[in-house]
C-alpha positions, 0 to 999 in steps of 0.5 A: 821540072826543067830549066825549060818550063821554069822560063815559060812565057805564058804569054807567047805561048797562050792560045785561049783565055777561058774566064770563070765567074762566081766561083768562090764561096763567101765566108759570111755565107752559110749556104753556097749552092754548087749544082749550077754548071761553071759561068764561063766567058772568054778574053782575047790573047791581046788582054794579056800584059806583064810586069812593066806595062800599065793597066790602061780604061779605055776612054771614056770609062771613067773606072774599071773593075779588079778582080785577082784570081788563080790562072791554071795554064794547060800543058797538053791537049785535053778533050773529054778529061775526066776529073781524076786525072785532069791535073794530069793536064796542068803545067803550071799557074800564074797569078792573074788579073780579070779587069772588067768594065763593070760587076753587070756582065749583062749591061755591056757585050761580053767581049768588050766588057772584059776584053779590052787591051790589057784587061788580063794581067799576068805574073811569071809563069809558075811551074806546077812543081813549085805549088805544094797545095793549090787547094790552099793557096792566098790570093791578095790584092791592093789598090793604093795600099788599101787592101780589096782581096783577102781570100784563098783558093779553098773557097772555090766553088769549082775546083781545078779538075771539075773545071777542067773536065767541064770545059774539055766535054765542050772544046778542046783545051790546048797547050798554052790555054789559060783558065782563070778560076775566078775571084774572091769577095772584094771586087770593086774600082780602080781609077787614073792613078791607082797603083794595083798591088797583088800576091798568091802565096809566097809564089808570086806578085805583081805591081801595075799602074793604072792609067786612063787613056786620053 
């Protein structure tokens, strides 16, 4: 991997954010049906923030959702990708944050439930090198201290080349798009004040303020 790639700003080079929902398995379950097709949605390119800038609810909202998830970000043009070689079409990873306004994704429009300025906060870009085994990777979240996310990326329903290959027979994946996988158990509120704290693996972590705008 070159120095080049090491330094990627997801941010600036992003041109789509593809959402998954309900996509990981709960361990509390016995039986996960996996036949439905991936539930989809999309955020605009200005959710994104990184390090340094503060998670901002609208005015208003009172308190918004947190979700902790694996971004896959695509590093060539995909159309029509089959599963064997869609890795073939990843260039690296970011630890992600889906924030949403509430878990009914039918009580809101779409659009302004999860595409709210600063609703999508990333971590440093993370080349594909580095990540031994995404099959197998942590994903944790804390709010205040409290953990909310405890999960791992084996307990995704759809993995990475099925998505990949799903979303590629419906639109072209570009360079820079990002596909956010989807979260495990544990989603719930923050609120003004709480401090959002999250990791995936040994690889990355993050730290966000959470403040409600006036």
């Amino acid at each position: 991997m070159s120095e080049e790639n090491e330094k990627i700003d997801v941010k600036s080079i992003c041109t789509n954010i593809i959402g998954i929902g309900r996509n990981y398995k709960d361990p509390s379950k016995e039986f996960i049906p996996t036949n439905e097709d991936p539930f989809i949605f999309a955020k605009p390119i200005r959710s994104i923030i990184t390090e340094g800038s503060s998670i901002q609810i609208p005015k208003g909202w009172g308190s918004i959702i947190h979700e902790v998830e694996l971004g896959v970000v695509i590093g060539k043009t995909a159309k029509f990708v089959k599963e064997d070689s869609a890795m073939d079409y990843v260039l690296g990873y970011v630890l992600a944050l889906d924030m949403g306004r509430c878990l009914d994704l039918t009580k809101y429009p779409i659009l302004l439930h999860k595409g709210f300025d600063t609703a999508c906060p990333i971590s440093d870009f993370i080349p594909k090198s580095k990540v031994k085994d995404v099959n197998n990777l942590s994903l944790k979240l804390t709010v205040n201290g409290e953990i909310r996310h405890d999960g791992n990326t084996r307990d995704l329903i759809h993995g990475i080349p099925k998505l990949i290959s799903y979303l590629s027979s419906y639109f072209t994946l570009e360079y820079g798009d990002l596909i956010l996988t989807g979260t495990p158990i544990g989603i719930s509120t923050v609120k003004h004040g709480d401090l959002i704290e999250a990791s995936l693996a040994d690889l990355a972590k993050v730290k966000f303020p959470v403040i409600e705008l006036q």
